[in-house]
Structures are given as C-alpha cells and as structure tokens.
C-alpha positions as CSV (number, residue, x, y, z in Angstrom):
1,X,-107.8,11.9,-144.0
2,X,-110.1,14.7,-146.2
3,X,-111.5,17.4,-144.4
4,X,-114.2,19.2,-146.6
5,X,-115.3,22.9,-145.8
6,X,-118.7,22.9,-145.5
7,X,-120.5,23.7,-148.6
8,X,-123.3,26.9,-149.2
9,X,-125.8,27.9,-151.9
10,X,-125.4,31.8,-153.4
11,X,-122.4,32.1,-151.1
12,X,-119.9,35.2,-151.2
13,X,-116.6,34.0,-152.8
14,X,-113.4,36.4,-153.6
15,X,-112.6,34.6,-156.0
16,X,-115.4,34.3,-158.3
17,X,-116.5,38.1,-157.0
18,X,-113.4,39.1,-158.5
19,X,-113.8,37.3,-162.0
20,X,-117.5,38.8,-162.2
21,X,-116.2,42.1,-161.5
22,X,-113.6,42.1,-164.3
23,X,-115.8,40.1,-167.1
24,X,-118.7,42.5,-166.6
25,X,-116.0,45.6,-166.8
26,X,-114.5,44.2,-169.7
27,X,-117.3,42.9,-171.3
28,X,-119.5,46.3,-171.4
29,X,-116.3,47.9,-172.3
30,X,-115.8,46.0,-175.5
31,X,-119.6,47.0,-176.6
32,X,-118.3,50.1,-178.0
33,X,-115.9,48.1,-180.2
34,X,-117.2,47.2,-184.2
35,X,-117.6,43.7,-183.5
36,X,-118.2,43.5,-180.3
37,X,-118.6,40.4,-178.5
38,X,-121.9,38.7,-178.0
39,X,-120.8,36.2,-175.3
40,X,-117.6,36.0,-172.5
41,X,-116.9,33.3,-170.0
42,X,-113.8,32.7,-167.5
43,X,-113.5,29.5,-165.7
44,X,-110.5,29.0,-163.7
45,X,-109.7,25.6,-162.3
46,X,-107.3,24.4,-160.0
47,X,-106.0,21.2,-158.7
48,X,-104.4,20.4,-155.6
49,X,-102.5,16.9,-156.3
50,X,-100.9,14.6,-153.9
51,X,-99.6,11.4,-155.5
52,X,-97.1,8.4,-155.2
53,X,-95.7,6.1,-157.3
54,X,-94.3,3.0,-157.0
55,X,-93.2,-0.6,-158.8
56,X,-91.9,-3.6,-157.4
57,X,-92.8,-3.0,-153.9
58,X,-90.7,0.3,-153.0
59,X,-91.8,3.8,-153.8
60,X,-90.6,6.0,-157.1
61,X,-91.9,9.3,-156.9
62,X,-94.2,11.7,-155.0
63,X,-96.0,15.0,-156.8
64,X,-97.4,17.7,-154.4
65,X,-98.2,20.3,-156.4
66,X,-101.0,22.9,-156.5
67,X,-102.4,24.1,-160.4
68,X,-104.6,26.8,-161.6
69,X,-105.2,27.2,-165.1
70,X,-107.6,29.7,-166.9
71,X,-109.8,29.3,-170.0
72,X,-111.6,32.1,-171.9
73,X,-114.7,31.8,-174.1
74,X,-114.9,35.2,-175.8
75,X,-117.4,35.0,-178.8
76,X,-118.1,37.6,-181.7
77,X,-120.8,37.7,-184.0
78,X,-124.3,36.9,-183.1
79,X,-125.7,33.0,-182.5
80,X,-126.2,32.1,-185.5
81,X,-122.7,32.4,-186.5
82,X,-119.8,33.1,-184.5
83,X,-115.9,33.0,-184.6
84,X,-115.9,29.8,-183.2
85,X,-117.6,28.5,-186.7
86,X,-116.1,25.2,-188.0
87,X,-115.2,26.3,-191.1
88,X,-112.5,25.0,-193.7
89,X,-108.8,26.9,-193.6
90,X,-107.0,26.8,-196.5
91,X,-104.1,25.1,-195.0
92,X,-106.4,22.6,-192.9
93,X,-109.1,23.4,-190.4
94,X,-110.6,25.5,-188.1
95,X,-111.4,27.1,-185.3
96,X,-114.1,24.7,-183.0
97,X,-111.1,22.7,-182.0
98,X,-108.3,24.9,-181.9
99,X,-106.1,24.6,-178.4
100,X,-105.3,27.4,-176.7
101,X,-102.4,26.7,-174.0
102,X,-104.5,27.0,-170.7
103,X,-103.3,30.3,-168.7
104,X,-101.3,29.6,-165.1
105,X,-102.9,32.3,-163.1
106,X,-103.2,33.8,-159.2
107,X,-106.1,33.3,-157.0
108,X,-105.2,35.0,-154.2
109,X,-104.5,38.5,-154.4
110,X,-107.6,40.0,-156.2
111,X,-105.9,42.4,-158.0
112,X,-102.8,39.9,-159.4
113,X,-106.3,38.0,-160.7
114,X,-108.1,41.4,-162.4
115,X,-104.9,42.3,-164.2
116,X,-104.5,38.7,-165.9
117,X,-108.1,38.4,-166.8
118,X,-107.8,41.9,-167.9
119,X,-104.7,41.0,-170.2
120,X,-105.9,38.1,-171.5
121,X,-109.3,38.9,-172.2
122,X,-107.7,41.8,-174.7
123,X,-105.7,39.3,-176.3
124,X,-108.3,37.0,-176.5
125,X,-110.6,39.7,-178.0
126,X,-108.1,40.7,-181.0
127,X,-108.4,36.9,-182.0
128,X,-111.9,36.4,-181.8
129,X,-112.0,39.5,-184.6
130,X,-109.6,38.0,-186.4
131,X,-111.2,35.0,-186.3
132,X,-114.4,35.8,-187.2
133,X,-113.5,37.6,-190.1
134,X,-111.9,34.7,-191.5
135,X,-115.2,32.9,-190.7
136,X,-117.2,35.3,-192.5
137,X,-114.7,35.3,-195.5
138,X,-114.9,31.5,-196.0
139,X,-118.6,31.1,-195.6
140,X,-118.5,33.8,-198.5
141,X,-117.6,30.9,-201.1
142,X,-119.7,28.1,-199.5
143,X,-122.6,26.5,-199.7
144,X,-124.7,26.9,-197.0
145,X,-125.4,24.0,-195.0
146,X,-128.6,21.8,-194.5
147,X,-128.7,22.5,-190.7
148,X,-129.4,26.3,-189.5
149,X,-129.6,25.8,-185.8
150,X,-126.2,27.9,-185.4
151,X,-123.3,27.9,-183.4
152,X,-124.3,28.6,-179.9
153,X,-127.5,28.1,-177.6
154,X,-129.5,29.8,-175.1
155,X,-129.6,28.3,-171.4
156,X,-131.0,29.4,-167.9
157,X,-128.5,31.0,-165.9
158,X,-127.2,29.4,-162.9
159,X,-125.9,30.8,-159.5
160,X,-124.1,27.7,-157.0
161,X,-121.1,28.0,-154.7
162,X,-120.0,25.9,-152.4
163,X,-116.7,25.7,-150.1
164,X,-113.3,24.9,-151.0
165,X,-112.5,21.2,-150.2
166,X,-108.9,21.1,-148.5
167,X,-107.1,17.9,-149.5
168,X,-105.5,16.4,-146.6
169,X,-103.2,13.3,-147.0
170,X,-101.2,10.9,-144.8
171,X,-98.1,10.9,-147.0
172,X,-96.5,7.9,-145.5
173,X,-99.7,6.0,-145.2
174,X,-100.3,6.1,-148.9
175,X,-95.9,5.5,-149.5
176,X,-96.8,2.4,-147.2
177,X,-99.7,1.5,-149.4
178,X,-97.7,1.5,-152.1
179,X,-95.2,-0.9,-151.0
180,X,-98.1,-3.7,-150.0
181,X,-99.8,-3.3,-153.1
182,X,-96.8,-3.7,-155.5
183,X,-94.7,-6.4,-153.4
184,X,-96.3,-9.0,-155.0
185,X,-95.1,-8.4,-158.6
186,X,-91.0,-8.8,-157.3
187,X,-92.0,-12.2,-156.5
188,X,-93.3,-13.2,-160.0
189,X,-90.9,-14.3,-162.0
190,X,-93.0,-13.9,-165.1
191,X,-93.5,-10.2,-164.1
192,X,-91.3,-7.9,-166.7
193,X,-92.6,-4.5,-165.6
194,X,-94.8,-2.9,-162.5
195,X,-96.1,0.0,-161.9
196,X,-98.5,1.8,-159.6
197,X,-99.6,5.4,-158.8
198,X,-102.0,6.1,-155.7
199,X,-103.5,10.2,-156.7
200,X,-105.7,12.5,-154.2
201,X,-107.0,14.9,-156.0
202,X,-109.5,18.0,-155.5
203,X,-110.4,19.9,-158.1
204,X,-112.3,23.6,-157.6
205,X,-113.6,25.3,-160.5
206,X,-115.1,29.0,-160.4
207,X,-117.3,30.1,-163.4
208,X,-118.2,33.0,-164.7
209,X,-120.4,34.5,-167.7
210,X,-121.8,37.5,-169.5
211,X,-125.1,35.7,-169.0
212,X,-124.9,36.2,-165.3
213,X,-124.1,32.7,-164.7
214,X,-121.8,32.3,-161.1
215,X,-120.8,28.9,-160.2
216,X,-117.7,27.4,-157.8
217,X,-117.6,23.6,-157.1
218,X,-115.2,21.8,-155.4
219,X,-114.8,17.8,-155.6
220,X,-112.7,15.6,-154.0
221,X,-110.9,12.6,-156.2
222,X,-108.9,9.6,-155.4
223,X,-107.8,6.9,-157.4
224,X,-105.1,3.6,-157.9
225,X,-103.6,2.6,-160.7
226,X,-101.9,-0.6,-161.0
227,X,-100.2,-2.0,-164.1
228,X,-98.0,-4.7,-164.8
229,X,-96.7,-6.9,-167.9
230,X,-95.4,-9.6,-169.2
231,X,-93.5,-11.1,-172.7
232,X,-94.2,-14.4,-174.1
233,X,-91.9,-16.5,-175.4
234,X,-92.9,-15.5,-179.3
235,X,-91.6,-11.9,-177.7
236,X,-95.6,-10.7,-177.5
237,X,-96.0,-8.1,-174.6
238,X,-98.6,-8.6,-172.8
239,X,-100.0,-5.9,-170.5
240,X,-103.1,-5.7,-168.3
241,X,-104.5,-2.8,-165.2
242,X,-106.6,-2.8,-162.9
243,X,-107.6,0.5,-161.1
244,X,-109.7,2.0,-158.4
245,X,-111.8,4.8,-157.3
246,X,-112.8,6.7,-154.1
247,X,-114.1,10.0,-153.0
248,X,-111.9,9.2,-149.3
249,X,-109.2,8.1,-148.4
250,X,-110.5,5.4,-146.2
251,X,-113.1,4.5,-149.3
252,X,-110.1,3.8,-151.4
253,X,-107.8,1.5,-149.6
254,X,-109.5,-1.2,-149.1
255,X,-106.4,-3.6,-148.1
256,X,-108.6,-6.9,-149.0
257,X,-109.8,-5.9,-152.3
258,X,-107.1,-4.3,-153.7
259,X,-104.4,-7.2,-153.0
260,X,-106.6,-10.0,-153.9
261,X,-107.0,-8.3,-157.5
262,X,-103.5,-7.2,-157.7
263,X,-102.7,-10.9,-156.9
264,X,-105.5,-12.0,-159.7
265,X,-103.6,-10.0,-162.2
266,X,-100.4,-11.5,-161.4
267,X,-102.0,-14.7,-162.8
268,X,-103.9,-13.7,-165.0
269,X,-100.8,-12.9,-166.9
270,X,-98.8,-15.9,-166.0
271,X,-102.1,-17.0,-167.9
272,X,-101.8,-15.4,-170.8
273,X,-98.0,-15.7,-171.2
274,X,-98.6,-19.3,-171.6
275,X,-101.9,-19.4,-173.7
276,X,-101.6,-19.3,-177.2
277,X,-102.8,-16.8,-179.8
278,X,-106.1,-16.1,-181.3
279,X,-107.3,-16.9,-184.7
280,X,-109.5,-14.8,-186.8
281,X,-113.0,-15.0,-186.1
282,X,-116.4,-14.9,-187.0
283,X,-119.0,-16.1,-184.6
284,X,-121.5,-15.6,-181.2
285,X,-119.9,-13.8,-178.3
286,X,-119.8,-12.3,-174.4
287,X,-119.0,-9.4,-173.8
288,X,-118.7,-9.6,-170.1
289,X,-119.5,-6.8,-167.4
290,X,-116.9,-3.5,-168.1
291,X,-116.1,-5.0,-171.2
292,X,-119.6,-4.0,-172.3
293,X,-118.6,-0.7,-171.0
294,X,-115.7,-0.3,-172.8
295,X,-117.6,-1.6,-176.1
296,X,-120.4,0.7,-175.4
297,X,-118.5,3.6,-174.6
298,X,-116.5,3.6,-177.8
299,X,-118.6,2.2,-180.3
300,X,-121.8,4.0,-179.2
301,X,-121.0,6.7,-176.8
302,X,-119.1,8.7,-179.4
303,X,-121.4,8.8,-182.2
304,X,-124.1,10.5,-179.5
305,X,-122.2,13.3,-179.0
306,X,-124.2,15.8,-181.2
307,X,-121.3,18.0,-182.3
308,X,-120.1,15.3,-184.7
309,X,-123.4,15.6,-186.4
310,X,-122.5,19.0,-187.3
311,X,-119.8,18.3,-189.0
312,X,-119.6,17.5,-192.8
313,X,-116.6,15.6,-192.0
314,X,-118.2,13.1,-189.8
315,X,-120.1,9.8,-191.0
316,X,-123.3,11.2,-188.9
317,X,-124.1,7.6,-187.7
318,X,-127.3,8.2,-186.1
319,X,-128.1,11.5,-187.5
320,X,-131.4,10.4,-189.2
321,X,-131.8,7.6,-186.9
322,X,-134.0,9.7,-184.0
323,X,-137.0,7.6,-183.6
324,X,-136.2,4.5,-184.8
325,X,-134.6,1.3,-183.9
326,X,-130.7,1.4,-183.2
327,X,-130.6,-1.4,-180.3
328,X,-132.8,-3.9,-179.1
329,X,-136.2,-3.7,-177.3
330,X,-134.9,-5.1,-174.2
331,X,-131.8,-2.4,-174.1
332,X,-132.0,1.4,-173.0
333,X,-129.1,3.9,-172.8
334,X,-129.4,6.7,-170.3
335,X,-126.8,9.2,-169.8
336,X,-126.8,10.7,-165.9
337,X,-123.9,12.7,-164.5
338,X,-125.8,14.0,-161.0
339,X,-125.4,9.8,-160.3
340,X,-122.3,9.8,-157.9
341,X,-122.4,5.9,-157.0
342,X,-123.1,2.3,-158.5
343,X,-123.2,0.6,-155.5
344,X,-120.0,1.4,-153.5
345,X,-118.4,2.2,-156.4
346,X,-117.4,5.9,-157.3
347,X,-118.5,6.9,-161.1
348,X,-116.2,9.5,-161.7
349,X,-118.2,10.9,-164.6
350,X,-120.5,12.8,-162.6
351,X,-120.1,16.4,-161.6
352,X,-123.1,19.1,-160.6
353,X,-122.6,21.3,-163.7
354,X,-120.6,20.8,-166.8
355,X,-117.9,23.2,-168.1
356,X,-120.2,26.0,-169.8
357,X,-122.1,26.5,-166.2
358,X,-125.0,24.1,-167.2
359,X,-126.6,22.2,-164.6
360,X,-125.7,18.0,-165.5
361,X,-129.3,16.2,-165.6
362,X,-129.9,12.7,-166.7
363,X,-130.9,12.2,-170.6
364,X,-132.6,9.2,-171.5
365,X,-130.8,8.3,-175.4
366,X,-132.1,5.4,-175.9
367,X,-135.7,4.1,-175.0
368,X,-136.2,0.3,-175.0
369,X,-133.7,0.6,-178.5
370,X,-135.1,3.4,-179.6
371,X,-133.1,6.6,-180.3
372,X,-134.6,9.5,-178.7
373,X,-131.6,12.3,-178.9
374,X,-127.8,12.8,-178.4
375,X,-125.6,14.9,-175.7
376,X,-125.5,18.1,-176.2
377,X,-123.4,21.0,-175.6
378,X,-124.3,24.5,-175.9
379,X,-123.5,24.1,-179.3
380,X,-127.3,23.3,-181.4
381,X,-128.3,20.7,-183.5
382,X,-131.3,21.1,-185.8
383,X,-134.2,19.6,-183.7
384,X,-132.5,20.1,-180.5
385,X,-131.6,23.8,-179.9
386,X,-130.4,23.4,-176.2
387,X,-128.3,21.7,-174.2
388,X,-128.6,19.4,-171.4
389,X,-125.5,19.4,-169.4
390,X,-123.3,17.8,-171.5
391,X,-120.1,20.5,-172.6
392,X,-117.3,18.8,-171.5
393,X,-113.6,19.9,-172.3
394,X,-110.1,19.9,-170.3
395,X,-108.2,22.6,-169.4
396,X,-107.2,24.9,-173.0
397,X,-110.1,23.0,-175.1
398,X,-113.3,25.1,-175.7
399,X,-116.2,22.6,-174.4
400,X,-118.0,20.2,-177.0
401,X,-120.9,17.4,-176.4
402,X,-118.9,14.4,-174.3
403,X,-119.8,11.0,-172.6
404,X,-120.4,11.5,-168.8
405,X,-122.2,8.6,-166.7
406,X,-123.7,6.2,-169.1
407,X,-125.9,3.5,-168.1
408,X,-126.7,0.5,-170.2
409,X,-130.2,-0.8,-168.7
410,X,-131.8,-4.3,-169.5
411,X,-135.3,-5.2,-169.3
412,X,-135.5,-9.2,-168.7
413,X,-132.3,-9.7,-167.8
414,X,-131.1,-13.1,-166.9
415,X,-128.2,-14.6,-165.1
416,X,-124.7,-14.3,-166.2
417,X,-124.7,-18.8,-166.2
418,X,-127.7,-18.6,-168.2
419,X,-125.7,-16.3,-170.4
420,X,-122.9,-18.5,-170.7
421,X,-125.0,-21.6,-171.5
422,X,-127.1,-19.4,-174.4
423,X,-123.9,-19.2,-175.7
424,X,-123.1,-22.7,-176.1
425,X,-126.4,-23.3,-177.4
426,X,-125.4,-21.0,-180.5
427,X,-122.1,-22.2,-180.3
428,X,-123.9,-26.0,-181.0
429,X,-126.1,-24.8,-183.2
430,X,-124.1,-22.5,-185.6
431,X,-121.6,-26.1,-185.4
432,X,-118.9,-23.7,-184.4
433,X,-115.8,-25.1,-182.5
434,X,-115.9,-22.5,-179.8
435,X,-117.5,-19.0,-178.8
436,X,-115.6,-16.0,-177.0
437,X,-115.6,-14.2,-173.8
438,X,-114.8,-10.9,-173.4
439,X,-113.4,-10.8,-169.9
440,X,-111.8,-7.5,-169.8
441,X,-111.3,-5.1,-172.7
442,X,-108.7,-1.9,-171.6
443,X,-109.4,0.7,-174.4
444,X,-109.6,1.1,-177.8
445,X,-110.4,3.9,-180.9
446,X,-113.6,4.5,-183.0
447,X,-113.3,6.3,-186.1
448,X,-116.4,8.2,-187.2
449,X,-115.0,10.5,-190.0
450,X,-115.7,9.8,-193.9
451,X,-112.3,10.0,-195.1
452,X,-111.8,6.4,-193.7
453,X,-114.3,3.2,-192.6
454,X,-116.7,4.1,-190.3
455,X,-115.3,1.4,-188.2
456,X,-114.1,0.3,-184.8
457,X,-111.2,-1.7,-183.1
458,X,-111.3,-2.5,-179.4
459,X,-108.1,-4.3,-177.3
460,X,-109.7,-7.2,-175.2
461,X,-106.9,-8.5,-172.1
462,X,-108.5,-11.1,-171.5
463,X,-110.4,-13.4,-174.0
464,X,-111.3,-17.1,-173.1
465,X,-112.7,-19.9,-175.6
466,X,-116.0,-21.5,-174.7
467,X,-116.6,-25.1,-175.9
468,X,-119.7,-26.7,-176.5
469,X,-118.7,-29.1,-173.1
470,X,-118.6,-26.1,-171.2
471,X,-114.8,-25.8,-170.7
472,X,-112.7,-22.2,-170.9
473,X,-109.4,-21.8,-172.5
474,X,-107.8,-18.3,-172.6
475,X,-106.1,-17.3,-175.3
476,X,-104.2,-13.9,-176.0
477,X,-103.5,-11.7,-179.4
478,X,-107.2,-10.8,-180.4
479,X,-108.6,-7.6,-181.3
480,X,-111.8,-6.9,-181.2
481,X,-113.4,-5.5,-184.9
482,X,-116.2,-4.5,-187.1
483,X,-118.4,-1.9,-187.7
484,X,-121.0,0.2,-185.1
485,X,-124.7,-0.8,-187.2
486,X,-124.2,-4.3,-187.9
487,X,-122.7,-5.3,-184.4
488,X,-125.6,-3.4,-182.6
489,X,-127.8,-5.5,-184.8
490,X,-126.5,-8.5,-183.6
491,X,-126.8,-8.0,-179.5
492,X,-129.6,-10.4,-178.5
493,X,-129.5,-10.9,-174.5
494,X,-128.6,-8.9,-172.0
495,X,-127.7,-10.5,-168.2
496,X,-128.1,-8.9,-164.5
497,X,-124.1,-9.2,-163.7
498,X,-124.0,-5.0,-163.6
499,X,-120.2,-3.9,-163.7
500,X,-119.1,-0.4,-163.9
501,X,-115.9,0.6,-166.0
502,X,-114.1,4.2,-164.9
503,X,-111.8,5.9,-167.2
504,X,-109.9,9.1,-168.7
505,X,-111.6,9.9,-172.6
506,X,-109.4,11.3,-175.1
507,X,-111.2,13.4,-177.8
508,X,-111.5,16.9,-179.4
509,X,-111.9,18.8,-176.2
510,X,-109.1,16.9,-174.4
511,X,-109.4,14.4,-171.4
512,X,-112.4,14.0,-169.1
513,X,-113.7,11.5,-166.7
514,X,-116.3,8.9,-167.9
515,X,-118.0,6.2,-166.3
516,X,-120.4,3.4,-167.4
517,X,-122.6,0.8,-165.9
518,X,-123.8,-2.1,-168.0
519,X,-124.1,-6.1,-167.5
520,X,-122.6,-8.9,-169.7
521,X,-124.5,-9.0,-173.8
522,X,-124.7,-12.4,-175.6
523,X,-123.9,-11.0,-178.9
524,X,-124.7,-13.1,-181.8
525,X,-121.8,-11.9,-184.4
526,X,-118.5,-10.5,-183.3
527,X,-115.5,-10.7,-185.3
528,X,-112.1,-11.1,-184.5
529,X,-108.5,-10.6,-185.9
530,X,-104.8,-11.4,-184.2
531,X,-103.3,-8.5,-183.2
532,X,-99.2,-7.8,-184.1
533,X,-96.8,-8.7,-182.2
534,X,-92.9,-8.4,-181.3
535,X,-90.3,-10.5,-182.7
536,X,-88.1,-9.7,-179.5
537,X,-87.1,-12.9,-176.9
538,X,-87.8,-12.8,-173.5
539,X,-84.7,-10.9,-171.2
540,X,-81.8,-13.4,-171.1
541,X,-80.8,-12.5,-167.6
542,X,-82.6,-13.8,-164.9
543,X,-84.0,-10.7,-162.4
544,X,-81.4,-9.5,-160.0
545,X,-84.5,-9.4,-157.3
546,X,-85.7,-13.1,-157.9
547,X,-84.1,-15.8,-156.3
548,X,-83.4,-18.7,-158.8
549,X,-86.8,-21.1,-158.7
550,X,-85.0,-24.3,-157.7
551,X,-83.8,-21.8,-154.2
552,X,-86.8,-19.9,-154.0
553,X,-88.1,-22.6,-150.9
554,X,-85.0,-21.8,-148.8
555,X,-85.8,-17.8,-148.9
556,X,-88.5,-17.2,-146.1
C-alpha cells in the first residue's frame, strides 16, 4: 500500500528553506572573490528503496535502504564562457562531463545540512577557479568556434513544492510475489538462469538556485524485472526480459498479466534454443511495436540531443538538417515528459521539471518528417538559445540535453495484418526468400562521434522469417545494423499497433528513465549480420531441481 502526503504549491519546506538560506549566504559571499561565480545550484535527492529479489521460485535478497545524495552547479565566468567549457586537456578532455562523486548528506537537522553545503560549496568554488582558468588558457591557442551561443542559458524561474510521498510496502506480499512469478522457470528444463527483482521506489528531489528558482517533487516508482536464459546446443546464450511499471502497488501486480508473459517467455526461449541462426541480410523489414522504440530511441533519439551538436567531436547528424526532410511525411516525433500514461501503462520518462529546475513541456521535433529542433538543456545551441525542459543527468553528472517521453506519431496508419501482408508483397516483389520481423529488440549502442562510423547496432530477441506463403519461422543470432540516414530513408509505412517500451539510458550524464510510444514500421531496407557466439556445451548435469523428463508425470 502507498500513502502519498498531500501535495501544495509555494509550500514552506525545511528542507529546501534551509538550502536557500545557505546558497544565497554563500553565494553573495563569494561576490567579493576575483572570479566570482555567476551561477550556483544545489539539488539534493533522495530515494527511499524497498526491493526483492528472487530466481527460481524462492526469494534472494531484500534492500531497504534510504539515499540522499547532493550535486552542486557552481559556475564562474560569465554566459558566454564558463568553467564548465568543453574544451581539449592535454592529457584527454574536459570538464562538461567530468563526474563528481555525488555527496551523502543529512536532511534532517538543519544545521548538519548548512555546514555540508557550506563545506562543499568552498570546495566546489576552488575548482570551478581552477577550472576556469584552464578554460581560459586553452581557448588562448584555439580557434574560435563557428557557433557563439555560449555555454549556459537564461530561463524563467520556478517556485513548486509539493509533499513528501512516504513509501509504504507489504514486504511479504511482494516476497510472495516473487515466488509466483519466478516458479515457473524451475519447471523448464531448458531454463539455465532466472532472475527477478520487484523495486518500490520514491524519489524527492529539492532544488535550489541563485536565480531564485525553489522546487521539491516527490514521485512514487514501482517496477518488475524478470530475466531468464537459455544455451543452445552450439553453446549460444540466449537471453530475453520482460519488465513492468506502476506508480502503486496494486497497479503493478497484476497476477494475470504478469504470469501469462513470464510463461510466454519461458517459450519463447525454448523457441529460440531450438531455431537456428541468422544469416546476413539485406532486404524489407518490421520493426514491430517497442522494437520501433528501441530503434527510435537509439538511432534517432540520441542525435537530438542538442549538446552533441556542440561538440566538434560529434558527427552533428542533423545539425544542418532543421527544416528539412529527415523522416517521412506520414511520421512525426514529439518529445513530452508532463505525459504520465499510454494507456494503463506508466511512461516513466516523465517528471514535472527536469534537473536544472526547468518546467518539462512537450516539444514537437519532428513535423510530418520534417525537423523542427532538438532537446535542449540549459546549455545553447546557435538558433536555439533556451531550453525546454530537457537537462537530464543522474546523481554526480552535471545535467545535459537527454531523451524523456518520445512519441513516434503516424498519420494513415493501417493495421498491423495489413503491415504484415505489405511485407510479403515486397518480399514477392524484390524475389527475396523471406522478410524479417523485429519482435522484440532489448538494447543496443549508437555511435555518433567522428573518430569512428557514424553507425548503429541494435540486439533484436526475437526475430521471425516471413515467407512469401505467409508462414513465420524464428530464428536467433541477428544483429540489427547500418547507418541512422539511409535506414530513416528507407521507413515507408507506419501501422496503429502503438506499444510503449520503458527503460534506464546510459550516456554522458549517467542513467535516466526514458519512455517511448510508437507502432510497428514496414521498413524497406534493413540489414542484418550474425552475432558471435560461445563455443561452450550445454551443462552436462541434469538440474538438481528438475525431475528427469521420463518421471516428470509421476511428480504432482
């Protein structure tokens, strides 16, 4: 059960009283210094945990735990050019990206919380001159760059608070829930590994800035993860997850749902342990429901984030690309944190202000395929000197432009059968054996620097064959390849089969939650290589859980 405090506009808070108190104190004390700074911002964030894990139908662990960690911002120079300047080191690079270890603090006695901030703001100060002499030095023997928009933006100050929501668990209900969930995979022989983890999570975080920003909000999580794999006999592993979101308890365990899927990925690797392996690949594709997602998100999502396009050493995809054709007509791209459902689905990308104290607001990127602008931080690109809600970072990064909900919208759209049959049409056509369906992709990695291919590779887990007679054969080993221009090119058709895919970004400011929403693509092109694979057999000894198969009718 989740209680949640009831929530207030402009209300009084110790907490973020006592962080404006001490930023204001130290920051008009620090005027008198030579380089004093022009900006300072604390956030503090905690997270109150409860999770369990478990494999095989019995429970492995529990975490209780309660976190608060602080981040500074402290900024000297001026907006045009401040310490936080990307600039080359002479032993590699710096100082955008540099991690700071995020500071465990106190929240509860006021003065405990003054005399860290106090501390740390000092220490924090003596780098930031530090580092922006260094800045200064090195832009000293470089050429001076194209784009002048500088290094940090003007925005409207905010003031929100709302109450603390307490995170309130049955324990052994979710232990319990554990146990159903996971029983299934002792009784599969072709099971090798299991895991799950069932997480309640709410996370407060109080903001403060020299601006006169004040925010506090306080959002509840909860989420199951269930993994399991398997080894075919040529010793590949094959591994597939399946997860799911809430913002209760109650919403999360949904008994029916998450069994029959848990059960559906029990076979769909028995499945793929028996299929056998891609071949490479050239040809018309599906990419079906989150797989689209996951495609988008990577291939796309990343080269809109508008710090890259900052940055000398990134191919700048789409930096010259703002009002003109990137995707077809029929296709739009809209980014929208403040969204908080699909459906009955939870899109954990959402949140009420991002992590510089900008309110989140829905950008529109691209307009019926044409590019109209990127997420933005409060870190300027020429032609689009503010940001809108997009400064995303974990705990000990300094916020950058990152994905939050993105929404892949179709105009025309038509059924995922009529999809399937477009497909075979092409398939006929082209006189190809077969076409591809991307079922389910789980991840992949996008390079968009120039020191290597401005390229992409994506893990699909679950890729079927589609023959001109209509019949589906899966097959397992195929990676998903090519470059981000030409495969855009290629998308023709678009269906009405919306999915949405949840997951946890890895990128320059650390980890953040990211949704997206988008239906099944005909594409015409994809291309395909096999993926590596072990030369290890299959475990020789049969499980000590698993009753032999010729027995197995006598066990109930």
């Amino acid at each position: 059960m989740l209680l949640l405090a009831s929530s207030t506009l402009h209300a009084k808070d110790l907490v973020l009283d006592t962080m404006a108190m001490e930023l204001d104190r130290s920051f008009q004390t620090l005027q008198e210094e030579t380089n004093p700074p022009y900006f300072l911002s604390y956030e503090i964030t905690e997270e109150a945990i409860l999770s369990i894990s478990g494999a095989f139908g019995q429970v492995t662990g529990s975490e209780n735990s309660v976190n608060r960690l602080l981040d500074i911002d402290l900024r000297v120079g001026d907006h045009l050019v401040d310490n936080t300047h990307p600039v080359r080191m002479p032993f590699g690079f710096g100082t955008l990206f540099d991690m700071v270890l995020p500071l465990v603090i106190p929240v509860d006695d006021p003065e405990a919380l003054r005399t860290v901030l106090w501390i740390h703001t000092d220490k924090k100060f003596k780098q930031a001159v530090t580092q922006f002499t260094n800045v200064e030095n090195i832009l000293q023997a470089q050429v001076e760059k194209d784009d002048k928009s500088g290094d940090f933006s003007q925005t409207p100050t905010e003031n929100y608070v709302e109450g603390t929501k307490e995170l309130v668990i049955d324990e052994e209900l979710l232990k319990r829930k554990i146990r159903l969930y996971t029983q299934f995979f002792s009784e599969a022989e072709h099971i090798r590994s299991n895991s799950a983890t069932l997480s309640g999570k709410v996370e407060t975080r109080w903001f403060v800035n020299s601006e006169g920003t004040r925010i506090k909000v306080s959002h509840p999580y909860f989420r199951l993860a269930i993994s399991a794999s398997t080894k075919a006999d040529d010793g590949m592993v094959l591994s597939k997850s399946i997860t799911f979101e809430g913002s209760t308890q109650e919403s999360l365990l949904q008994d029916t749902k998450i069994v029959t899927e848990a059960q559906q990925l029990i076979a769909d690797l028995k499945a793929l342990r028996e299929a056998p392996l891609a071949e490479p690949y050239t040809g018309p594709a599906i990419l079906y429901g989150r797989a689209t997602g996951v495609f988008f998100h990577e291939i796309l999502g990343h080269r809109l984030e508008g710090h890259r396009l900052k940055d000398d050493d990134d191919g700048q995809t789409f930096l010259k690309a703002v009002n003109t054709q990137i995707l077809p007509e029929s296709i739009s791209v809209v980014f929208d944190p403040t969204v908080d459902y699909w459906d009955d689905t939870v899109l954990i990308g959402s949140y009420k202000f991002d992590n510089q104290g900008v309110k989140g607001r829905r950008v529109v990127i691209v307009d019926r395929g044409v590019l109209k602008g990127f997420l933005m931080s409060r870190r300027p690109l020429e032609g689009f000197p503010t940001s809108n809600g997009h400064g995303r970072k974990s705990t000990g990064n300094l916020a950058i432009a990152r994905q939050s909900n993105m929404f892949v919208e179709v105009e025309n759209p038509v059924s995922y059968e009529t999809l399937e049959q477009m497909l075979i049409d092409r398939v006929i056509q082209e006189d190809k054996p077969y076409g591809l369906i991307f079922h389910d992709i789980q991840g992949g990695f996008t390079n968009t620097g120039v020191s290597m291919p401005n390229a992409f590779q994506v893990t699909p887990v679950l890729v079927y064959k589609l023959f001109p007679d209509g019949k589906k054969e899966v097959i397992r080993g195929a990676n998903l390849i090519g470059t981000p221009l030409t495969t855009f090119s290629r998308v023709e058709q678009g269906a009405d089969d919306y999915a949405v895919f949840n997951g946890m970004c890895g990128a320059e400011s650390g980890w953040v939650p990211v949704s997206t929403v988008a239906p099944s693509l005909l594409v015409s092109q994809i291309e395909v290589q096999k993926s590596g694979t072990s030369r290890d057999i299959p475990p020789i000894l049969p499980s000590p859980v698993r009753p032999p198969a010729d027995r197995s009718i006598h066990t109930h």
